[in-house]
C-alpha positions as CSV (number, residue, x, y, z in Angstrom):
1,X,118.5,17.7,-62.4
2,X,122.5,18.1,-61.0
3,X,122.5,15.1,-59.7
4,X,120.7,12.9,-62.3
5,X,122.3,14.9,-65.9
6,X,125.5,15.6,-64.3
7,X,126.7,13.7,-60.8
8,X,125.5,10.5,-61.5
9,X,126.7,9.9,-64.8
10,X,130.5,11.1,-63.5
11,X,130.1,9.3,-60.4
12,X,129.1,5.8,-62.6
13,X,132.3,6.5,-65.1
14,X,134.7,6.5,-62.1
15,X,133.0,3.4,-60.2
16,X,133.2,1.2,-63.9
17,X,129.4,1.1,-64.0
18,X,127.9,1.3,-67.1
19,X,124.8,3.1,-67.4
20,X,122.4,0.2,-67.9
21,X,123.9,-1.7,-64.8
22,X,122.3,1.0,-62.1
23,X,118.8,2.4,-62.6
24,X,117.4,5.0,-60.1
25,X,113.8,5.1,-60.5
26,X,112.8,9.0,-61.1
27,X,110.4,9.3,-57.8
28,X,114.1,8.3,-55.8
29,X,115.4,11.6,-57.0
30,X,113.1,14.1,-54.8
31,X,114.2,12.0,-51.5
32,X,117.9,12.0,-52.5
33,X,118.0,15.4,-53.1
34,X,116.2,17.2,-49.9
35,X,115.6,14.3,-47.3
36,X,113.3,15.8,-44.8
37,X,113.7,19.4,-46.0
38,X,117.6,19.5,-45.6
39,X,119.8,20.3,-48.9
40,X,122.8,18.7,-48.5
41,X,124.7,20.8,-51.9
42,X,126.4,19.5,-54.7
43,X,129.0,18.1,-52.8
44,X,126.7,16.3,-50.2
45,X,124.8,14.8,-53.2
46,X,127.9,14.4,-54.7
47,X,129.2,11.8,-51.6
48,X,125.6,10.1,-51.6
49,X,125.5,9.6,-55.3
50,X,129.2,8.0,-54.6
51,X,128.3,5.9,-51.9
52,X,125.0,4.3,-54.0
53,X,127.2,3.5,-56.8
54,X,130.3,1.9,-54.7
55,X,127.3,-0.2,-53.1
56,X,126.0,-0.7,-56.4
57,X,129.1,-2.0,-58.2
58,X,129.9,-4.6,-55.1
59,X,126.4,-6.1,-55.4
60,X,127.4,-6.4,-59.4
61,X,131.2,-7.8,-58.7
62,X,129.8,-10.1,-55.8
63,X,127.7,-11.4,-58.5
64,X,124.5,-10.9,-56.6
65,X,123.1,-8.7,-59.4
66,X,123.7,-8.3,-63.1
67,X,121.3,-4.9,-62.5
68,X,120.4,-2.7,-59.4
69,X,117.4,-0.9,-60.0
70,X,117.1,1.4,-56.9
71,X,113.3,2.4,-55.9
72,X,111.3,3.8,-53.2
73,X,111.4,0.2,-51.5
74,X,115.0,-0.6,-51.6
75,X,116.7,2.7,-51.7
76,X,117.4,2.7,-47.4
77,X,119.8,-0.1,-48.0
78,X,121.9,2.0,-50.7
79,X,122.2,5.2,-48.0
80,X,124.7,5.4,-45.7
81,X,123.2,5.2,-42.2
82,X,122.6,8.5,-40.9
């Protein structure tokens, strides 16, 4: 709940996204939060959360999207390669 009230909604306000322009889809959140069992913290979350939005707003500048909806399918490409 951190990280979808509270992170992402900051995190969106500094990267210029406005909150219709990035939709995670609720059954993302579990994954992001504890990927295989690990708890990254606040501040891990916080970096991940960062990271999907910076990839997030150069889809929308590049013009390849108007709207990134991030699911189950399509989330791998918004991590950071681990």
């Amino acid at each position: 709940m951190i990280g979808r009230d509270f992170v992402l909604p900051k995190t969106m306000k500094l990267t210029g996204l406005l909150p219709e322009q990035m939709i995670i889809d609720p059954s993302v959140w579990a994954d992001l939060v504890r990927p295989l069992g690990y708890d990254p913290g606040i501040r891990g979350l916080d970096r991940l959360i960062t990271g999907m939005c910076r990839k997030a707003a150069t889809q929308i500048i590049l013009g390849q999207a108007t709207v990134v909806k991030i699911t189950n399918e399509n989330v791998k490409q918004f991590l950071p390669e681990w």
